[in-house]
N, C-alpha and C positions, 0 to 999 in steps of 0.2 A: 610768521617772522615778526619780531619786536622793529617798532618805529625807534628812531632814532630819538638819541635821551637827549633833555634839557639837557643846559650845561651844565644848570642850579644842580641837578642832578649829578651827573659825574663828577661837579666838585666834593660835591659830597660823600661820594664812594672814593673818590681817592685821597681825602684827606681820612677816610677810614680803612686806608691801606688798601682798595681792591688795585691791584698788580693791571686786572682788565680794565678798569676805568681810568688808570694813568697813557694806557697805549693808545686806547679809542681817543682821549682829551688829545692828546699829541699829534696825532693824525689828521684830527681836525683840524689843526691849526698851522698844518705842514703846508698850504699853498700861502700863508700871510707871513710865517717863518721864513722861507723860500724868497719872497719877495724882500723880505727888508731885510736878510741875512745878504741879500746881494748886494742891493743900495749898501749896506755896512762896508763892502769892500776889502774885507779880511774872509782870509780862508775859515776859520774857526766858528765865522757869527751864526751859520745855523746852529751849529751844534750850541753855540752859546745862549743862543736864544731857546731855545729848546729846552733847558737847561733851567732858564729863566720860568720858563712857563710852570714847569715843573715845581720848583722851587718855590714861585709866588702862589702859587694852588694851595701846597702845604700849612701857608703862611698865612693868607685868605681869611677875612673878617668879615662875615656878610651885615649887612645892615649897619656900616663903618665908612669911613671918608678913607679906609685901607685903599693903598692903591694908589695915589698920587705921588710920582717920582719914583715908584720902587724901584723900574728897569735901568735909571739913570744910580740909584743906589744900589743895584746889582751890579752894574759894570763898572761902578768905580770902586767897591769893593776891590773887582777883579782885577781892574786896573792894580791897585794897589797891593795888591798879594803878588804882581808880576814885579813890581821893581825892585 
């Protein structure tokens, strides 16, 4: 049985489209989703964060300052496509 992959790793497969490396990355990160999808206090915020994760993975620049403020730039995006 294969040990469990870097993250370096599955970001890398799933910004090369593997379908299995986007499920496993989500999964792993479904008890921190979980937790701050409740602190958010709306029905929506796991799904929305999950959402995020996904989405920032795609977007992902390694060895880059990427990264700083994106979630606060995803959801006010989101914010803003609701009004």
């Amino acid at each position: 049985m294969q040990g469990k992959q870097r993250l370096q790793e599955l970001v890398a497969k799933v910004k090369n489209g593997d379908q299995e490396a986007v499920i496993e990355l989500v999964n792993r990160f479904v008890p921190l989703v979980k937790k701050y999808g409740h602190r958010m206090g709306y029905d929506e915020a796991t799904a929305d964060l999950t959402a995020w994760i996904v989405h920032a993975v795609h977007r992902y620049e390694p060895n880059t300052m990427w990264g700083r403020n994106e979630l606060n730039k995803f959801f006010s995006r989101k914010n803003d496509a609701e009004d």
